[in-house]
C-alpha positions as CSV (number, residue, x, y, z in Angstrom):
1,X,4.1,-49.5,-13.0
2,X,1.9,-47.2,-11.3
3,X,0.9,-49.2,-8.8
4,X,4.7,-50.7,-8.2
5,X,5.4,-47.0,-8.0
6,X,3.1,-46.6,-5.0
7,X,4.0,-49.8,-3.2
8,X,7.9,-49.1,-3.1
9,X,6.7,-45.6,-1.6
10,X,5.2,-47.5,1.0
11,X,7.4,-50.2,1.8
12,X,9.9,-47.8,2.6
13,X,8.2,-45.2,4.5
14,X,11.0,-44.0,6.5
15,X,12.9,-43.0,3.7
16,X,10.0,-41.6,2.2
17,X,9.4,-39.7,5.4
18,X,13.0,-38.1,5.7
19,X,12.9,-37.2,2.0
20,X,9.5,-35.9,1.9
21,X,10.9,-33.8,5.1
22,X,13.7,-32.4,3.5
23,X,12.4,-30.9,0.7
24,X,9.5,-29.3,3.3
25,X,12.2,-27.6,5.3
26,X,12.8,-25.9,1.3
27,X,9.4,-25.0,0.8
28,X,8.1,-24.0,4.3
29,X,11.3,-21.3,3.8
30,X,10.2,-20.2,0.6
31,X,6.4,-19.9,1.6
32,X,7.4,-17.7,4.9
33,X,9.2,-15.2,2.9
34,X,6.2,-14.4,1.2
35,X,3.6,-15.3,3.7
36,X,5.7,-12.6,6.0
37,X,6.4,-10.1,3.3
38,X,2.6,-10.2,2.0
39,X,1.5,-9.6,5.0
40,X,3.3,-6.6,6.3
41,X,2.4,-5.5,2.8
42,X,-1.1,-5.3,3.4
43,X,-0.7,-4.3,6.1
44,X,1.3,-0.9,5.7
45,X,-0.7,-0.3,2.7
46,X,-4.0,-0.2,4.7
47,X,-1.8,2.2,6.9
48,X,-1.1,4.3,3.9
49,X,-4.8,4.8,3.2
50,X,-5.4,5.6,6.8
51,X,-2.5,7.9,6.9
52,X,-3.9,9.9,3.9
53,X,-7.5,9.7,5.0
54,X,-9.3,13.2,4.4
55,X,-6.8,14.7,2.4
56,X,-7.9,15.7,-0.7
57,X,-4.4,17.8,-1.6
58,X,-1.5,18.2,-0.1
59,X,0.7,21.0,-1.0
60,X,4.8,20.4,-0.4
61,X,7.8,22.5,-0.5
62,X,9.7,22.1,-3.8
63,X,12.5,25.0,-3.9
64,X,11.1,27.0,-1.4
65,X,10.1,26.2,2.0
66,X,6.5,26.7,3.2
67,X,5.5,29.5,5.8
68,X,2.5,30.6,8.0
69,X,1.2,32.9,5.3
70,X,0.9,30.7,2.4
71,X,-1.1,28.7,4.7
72,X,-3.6,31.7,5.0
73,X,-3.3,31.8,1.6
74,X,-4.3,28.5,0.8
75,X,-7.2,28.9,3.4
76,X,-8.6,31.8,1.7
77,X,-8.9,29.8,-1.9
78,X,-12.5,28.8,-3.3
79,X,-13.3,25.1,-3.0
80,X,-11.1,24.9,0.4
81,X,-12.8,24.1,3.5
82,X,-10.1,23.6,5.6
83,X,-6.3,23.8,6.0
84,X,-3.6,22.6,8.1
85,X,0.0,23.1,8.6
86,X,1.3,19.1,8.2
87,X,4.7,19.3,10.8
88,X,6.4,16.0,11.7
89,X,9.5,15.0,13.5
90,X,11.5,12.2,11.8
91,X,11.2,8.4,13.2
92,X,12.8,8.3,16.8
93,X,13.4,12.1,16.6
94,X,11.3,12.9,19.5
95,X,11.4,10.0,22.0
96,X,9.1,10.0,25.8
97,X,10.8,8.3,29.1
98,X,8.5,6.0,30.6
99,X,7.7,5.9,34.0
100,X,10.9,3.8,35.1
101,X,13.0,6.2,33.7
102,X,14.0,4.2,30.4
103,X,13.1,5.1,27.2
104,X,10.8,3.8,24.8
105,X,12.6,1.5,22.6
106,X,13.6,2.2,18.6
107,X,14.9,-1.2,17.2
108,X,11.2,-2.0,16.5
109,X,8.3,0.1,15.3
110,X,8.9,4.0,15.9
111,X,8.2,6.8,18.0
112,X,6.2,9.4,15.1
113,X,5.5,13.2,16.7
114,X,2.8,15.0,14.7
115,X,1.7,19.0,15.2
116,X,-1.8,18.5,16.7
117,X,-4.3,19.7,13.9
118,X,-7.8,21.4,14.9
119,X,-9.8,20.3,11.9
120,X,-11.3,17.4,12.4
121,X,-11.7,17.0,8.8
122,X,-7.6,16.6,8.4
123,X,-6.5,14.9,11.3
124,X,-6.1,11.2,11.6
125,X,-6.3,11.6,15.0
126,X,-9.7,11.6,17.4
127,X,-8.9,12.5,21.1
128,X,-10.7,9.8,23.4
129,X,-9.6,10.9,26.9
130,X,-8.3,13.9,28.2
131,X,-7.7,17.3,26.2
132,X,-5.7,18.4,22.9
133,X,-2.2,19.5,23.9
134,X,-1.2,22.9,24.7
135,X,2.2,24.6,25.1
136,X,3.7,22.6,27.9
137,X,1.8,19.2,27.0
138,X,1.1,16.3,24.7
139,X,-1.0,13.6,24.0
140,X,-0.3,10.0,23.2
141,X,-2.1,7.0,21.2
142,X,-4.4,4.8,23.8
143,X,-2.5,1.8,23.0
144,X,1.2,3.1,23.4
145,X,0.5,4.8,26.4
146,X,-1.2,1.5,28.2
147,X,1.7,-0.6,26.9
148,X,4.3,1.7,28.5
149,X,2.3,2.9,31.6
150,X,1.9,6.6,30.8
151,X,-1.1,8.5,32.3
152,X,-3.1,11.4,31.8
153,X,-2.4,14.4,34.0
154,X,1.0,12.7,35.1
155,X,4.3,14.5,33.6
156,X,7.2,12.8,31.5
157,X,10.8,13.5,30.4
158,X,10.7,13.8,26.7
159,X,13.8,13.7,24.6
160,X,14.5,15.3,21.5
161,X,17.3,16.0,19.2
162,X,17.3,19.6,20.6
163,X,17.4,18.7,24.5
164,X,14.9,16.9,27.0
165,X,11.8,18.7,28.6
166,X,9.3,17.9,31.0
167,X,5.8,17.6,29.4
168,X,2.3,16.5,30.3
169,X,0.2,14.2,29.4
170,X,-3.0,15.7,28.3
171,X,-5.0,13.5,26.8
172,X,-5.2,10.2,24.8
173,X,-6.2,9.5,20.9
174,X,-6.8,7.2,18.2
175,X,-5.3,6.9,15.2
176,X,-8.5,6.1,12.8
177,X,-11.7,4.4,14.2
178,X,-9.6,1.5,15.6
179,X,-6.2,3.5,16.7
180,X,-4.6,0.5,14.0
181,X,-0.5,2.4,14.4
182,X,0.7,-1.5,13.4
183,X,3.2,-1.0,16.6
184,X,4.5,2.3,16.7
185,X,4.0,4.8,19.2
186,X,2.0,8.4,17.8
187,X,2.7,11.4,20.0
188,X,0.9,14.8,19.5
189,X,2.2,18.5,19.8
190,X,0.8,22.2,20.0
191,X,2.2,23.9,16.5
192,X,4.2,25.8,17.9
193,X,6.0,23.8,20.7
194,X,7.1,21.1,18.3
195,X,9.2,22.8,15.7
196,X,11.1,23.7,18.6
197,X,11.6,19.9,18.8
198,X,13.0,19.2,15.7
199,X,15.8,19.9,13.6
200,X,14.0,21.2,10.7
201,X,10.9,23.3,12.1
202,X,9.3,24.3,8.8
203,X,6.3,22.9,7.5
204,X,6.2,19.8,5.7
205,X,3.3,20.5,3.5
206,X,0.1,21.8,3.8
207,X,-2.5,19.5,3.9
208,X,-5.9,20.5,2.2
209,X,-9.5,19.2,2.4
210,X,-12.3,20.5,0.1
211,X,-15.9,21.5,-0.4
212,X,-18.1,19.0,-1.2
213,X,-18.9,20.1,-4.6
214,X,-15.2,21.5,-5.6
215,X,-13.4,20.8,-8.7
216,X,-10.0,18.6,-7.5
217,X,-8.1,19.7,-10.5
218,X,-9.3,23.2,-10.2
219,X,-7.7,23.7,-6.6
220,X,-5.3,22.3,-7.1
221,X,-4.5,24.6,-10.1
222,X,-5.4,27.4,-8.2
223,X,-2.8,26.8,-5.3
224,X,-0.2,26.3,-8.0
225,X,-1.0,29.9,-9.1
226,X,-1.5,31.5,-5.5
227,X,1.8,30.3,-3.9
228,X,4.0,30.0,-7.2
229,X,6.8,27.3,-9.1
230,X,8.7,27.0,-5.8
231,X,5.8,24.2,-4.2
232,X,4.0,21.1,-5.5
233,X,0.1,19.9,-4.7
234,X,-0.4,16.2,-5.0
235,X,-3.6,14.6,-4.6
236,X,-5.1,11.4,-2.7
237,X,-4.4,9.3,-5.4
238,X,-0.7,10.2,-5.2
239,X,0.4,10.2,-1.3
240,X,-1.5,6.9,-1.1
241,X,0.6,5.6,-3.6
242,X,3.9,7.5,-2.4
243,X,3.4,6.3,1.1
244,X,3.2,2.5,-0.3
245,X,6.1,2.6,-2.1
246,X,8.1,4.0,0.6
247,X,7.2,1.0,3.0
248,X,7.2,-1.4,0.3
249,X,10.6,-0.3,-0.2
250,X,11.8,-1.4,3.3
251,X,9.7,-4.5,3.0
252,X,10.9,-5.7,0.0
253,X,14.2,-5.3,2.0
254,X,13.4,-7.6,4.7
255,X,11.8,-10.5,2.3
256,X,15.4,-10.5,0.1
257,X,17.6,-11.2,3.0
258,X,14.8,-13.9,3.7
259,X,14.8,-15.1,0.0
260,X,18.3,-15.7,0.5
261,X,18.4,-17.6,3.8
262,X,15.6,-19.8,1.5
263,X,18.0,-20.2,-1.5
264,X,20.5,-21.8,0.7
265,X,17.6,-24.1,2.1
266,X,16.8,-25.3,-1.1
267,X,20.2,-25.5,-2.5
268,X,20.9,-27.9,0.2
269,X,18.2,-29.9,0.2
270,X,18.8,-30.7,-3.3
271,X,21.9,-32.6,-3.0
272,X,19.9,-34.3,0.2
273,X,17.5,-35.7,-2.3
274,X,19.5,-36.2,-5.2
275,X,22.1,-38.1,-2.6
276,X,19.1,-40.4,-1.6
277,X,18.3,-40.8,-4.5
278,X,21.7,-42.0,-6.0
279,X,22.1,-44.7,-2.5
280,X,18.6,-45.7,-3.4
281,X,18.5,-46.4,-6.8
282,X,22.3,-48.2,-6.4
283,X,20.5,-50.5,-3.4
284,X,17.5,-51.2,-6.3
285,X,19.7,-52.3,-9.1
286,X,18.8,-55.6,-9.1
287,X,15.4,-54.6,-8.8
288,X,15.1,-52.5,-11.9
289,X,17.5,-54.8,-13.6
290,X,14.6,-57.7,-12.9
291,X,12.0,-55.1,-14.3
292,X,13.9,-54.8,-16.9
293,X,13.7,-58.8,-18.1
294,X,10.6,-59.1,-17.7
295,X,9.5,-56.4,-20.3
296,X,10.0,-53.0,-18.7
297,X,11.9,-50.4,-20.9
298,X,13.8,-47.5,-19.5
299,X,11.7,-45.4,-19.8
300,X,9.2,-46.9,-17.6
301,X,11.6,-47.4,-14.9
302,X,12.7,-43.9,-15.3
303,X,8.6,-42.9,-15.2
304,X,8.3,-45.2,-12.2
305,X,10.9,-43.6,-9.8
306,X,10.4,-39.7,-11.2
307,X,6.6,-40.7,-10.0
308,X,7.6,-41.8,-6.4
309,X,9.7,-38.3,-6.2
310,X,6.8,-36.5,-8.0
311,X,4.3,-37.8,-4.9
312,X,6.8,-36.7,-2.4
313,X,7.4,-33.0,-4.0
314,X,3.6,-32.4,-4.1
315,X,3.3,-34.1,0.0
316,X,6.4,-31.8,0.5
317,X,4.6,-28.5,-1.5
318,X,1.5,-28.7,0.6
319,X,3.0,-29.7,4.3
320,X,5.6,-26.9,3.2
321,X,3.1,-24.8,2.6
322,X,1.4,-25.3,5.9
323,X,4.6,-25.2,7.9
324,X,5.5,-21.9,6.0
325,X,2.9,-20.1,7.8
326,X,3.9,-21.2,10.7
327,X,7.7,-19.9,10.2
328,X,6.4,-16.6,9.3
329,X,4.7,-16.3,12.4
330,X,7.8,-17.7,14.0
331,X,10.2,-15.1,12.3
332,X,8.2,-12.4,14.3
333,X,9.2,-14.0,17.3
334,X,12.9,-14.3,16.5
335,X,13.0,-10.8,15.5
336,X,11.0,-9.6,19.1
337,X,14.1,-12.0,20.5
338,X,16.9,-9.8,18.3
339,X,15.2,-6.1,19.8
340,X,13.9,-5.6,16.5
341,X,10.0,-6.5,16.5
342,X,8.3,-6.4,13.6
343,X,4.7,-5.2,13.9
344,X,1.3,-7.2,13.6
345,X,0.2,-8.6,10.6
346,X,-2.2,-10.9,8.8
347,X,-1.4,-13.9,7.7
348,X,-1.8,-13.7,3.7
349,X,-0.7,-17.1,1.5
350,X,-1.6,-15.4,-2.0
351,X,-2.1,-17.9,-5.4
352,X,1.5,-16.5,-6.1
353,X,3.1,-18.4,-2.9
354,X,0.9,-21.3,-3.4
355,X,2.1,-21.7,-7.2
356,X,6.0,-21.1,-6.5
357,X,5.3,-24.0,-3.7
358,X,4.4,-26.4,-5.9
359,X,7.3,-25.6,-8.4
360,X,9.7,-25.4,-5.9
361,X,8.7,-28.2,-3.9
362,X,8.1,-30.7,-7.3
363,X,10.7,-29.0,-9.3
364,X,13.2,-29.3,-6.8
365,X,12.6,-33.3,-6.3
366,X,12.2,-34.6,-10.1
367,X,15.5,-32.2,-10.9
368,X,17.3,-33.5,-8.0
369,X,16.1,-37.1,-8.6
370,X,16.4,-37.4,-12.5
371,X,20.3,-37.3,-12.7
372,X,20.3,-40.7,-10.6
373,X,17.1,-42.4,-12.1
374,X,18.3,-41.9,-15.8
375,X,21.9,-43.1,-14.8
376,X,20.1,-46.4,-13.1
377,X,18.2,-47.0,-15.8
378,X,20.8,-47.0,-18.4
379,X,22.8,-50.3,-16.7
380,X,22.2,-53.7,-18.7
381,X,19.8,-55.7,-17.3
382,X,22.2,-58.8,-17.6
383,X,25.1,-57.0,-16.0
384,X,22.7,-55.0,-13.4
385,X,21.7,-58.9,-12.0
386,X,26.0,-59.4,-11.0
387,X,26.0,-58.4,-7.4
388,X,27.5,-55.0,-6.9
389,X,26.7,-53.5,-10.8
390,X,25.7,-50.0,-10.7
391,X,27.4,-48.8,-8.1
392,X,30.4,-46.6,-9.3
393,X,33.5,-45.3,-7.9
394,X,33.2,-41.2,-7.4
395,X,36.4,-39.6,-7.2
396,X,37.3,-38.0,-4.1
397,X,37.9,-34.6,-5.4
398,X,34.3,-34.9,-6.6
399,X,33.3,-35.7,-3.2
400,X,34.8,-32.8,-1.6
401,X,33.4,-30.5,-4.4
């Protein structure tokens, strides 16, 4: 049976082919959702790390909002070695004109604005060209500003929620050792220029490093003390974790409305396969009906054709898998297409996607194929011989439904 199982695959490779391609179109859905979703995961969560690199604590408004003097305060605690006002506009709040007038676009990754920070202990940022910005100026990632043309020295138009002004272009920086900003564009601002910027120009935290040999715990205890109930000091641990969430959160987003597309995928190329499956099987009545009087049982006829769709759901699990990858990678490009890029990220296929590839790929075909196989093999041999047996009238409100 096993090897009659085999030949009829192979005597009828075209249909084998267009099956075997159906249920891929399934999986490779399936496996891009995750492959797409997994990777922008890892990546934003490397991001978060970098984000909160050198931060031991961060202190945060909780009732009250933070002011210039608790950050003395905070600077004048044992274990602190250094202490900077965190300010930041909101994504797209503070957007530059490049050269040719337009601005930078905001469908894809954003436009972040950051309070420059002197200690080079807190800040994410190392300048590589140019100087920090002063009143009047600001600095720009390296790989932003050669994307969109800007140049040190050379002046822009940048807008903000509170009007446009004409800045300067003072320097250049890097986010991190290797300026990874996954797309957006970092811009840098003197302290006091950019809460004139925004909206809401307090601080949004305080953010702390400490002496090598300093008690976490203890500081952290000891700025709860200095500055009162009204604020809260997190640690690493905790912003790392905070940060992930809140990207995960928008991920998470983007792979359900891609799960979904994927349901419908599958949903439809079930009733492809169990449809071949039923013209099949009627075609191969006689077939199985001459099995049958020669000493095969149902059940081996049942094992026989559940095997030929069990080879095609693992073929379909492993091309699908394979052409998965390739539709992730493709999704970037559609969404580039729509004005809405998503940034760069690594292609991950985790034992998770591999695993749901196979189920979905082998569940799908032996669900979608048993219905048919169990119904061919309960015919009478005798009456499956008479031309025509096994084929049965379906009526047309089922067909519609």
């Amino acid at each position: 049976m096993l090897r009659l199982t085999l030949k009829n695959l192979m005597a009828n490779r075209v249909r084998f082919a267009m099956t075997t391609g159906a249920v891929i179109l399934a999986v490779s859905f399936v496996v891009s959702s995750f492959v797409l979703t997994d990777g922008l995961r890892s990546s934003f969560n490397d991001l978060s790390t970098d984000i909160a690199a050198g931060t031991d604590l961060e202190v945060r408004p909780d009732v009250v909002d933070l002011a210039p003097a608790d950050l003395e305060t905070v600077r004048g605690l044992d274990g602190v070695a250094a202490a900077e006002a965190r300010i930041e506009g909101e994504d797209n709040e503070v957007v530059p004109v490049k050269p040719d007038g337009d601005l930078i676009g905001i469908n894809g990754p954003p436009q972040l604005s950051f309070a420059w920070m002197e200690s080079e202990a807190l800040s994410q940022f190392r300048l590589v060209e140019g100087s920090a910005p002063e009143p009047g100026s600001f600095t720009m990632d390296l790989d932003a500003a050669a994307e969109h043309g800007f140049v040190v020295g050379d002046t822009y138009s940048v807008a903000s929620t509170t009007g446009t002004r004409d800045l300067t272009l003072s320097g250049l920086v890097s986010f991190g050792a290797d300026n990874d900003t996954i797309g957006a564009t970092l811009m840098q601002f003197h302290p006091d220029e950019l809460p004139t910027m925004l909206d809401d120009p307090s601080y949004d935290g305080i953010t702390v490093a400490l002496d090598d040999d300093a008690d976490t715990a203890t500081v952290q205890r000891a700025i709860g003390a200095a500055l009162g109930s009204g604020v809260e000091t997190v640690d690493n641990a905790t912003l790392v974790s905070e940060q992930q969430a809140e990207f995960n959160a928008n991920i998470d987003l983007i792979g359900n409305v891609l799960l979904g597309f994927s349901a419908i995928t599958l949903f439809v190329s079930i009733f492809i396969i169990y449809n071949t499956f039923s013209i099949v099987l009627s075609q191969r009545t006689r077939e199985l009906a001459l099995l049958r009087t020669v000493g095969a049982d149902p059940k081996q006829l049942r094992r026989s054709v559940l095997g030929e769709a069990t080879v095609i759901g693992v073929i379909a699990a492993i091309g699908g898998t394979v052409a998965g990858v390739a539709v992730a990678l493709g999704l970037r490009r559609v969404f580039e297409a729509l004005g809405a890029s998503l940034p760069d990220f690594g292609v991950v296929v985790s034992t998770r996607t591999m695993i749901l590839a196979g189920v979905v790929g082998v569940g799908a075909t032996l669900v979608s194929a048993f219905g048919p196989t169990r119904k061919a093999s309960r015919v009478p041999a005798i009456a499956a011989l008479r031309e025509g047996a096994g084929a049965s009238e379906t009526s047309t409100r089922t067909r519609v439904l």
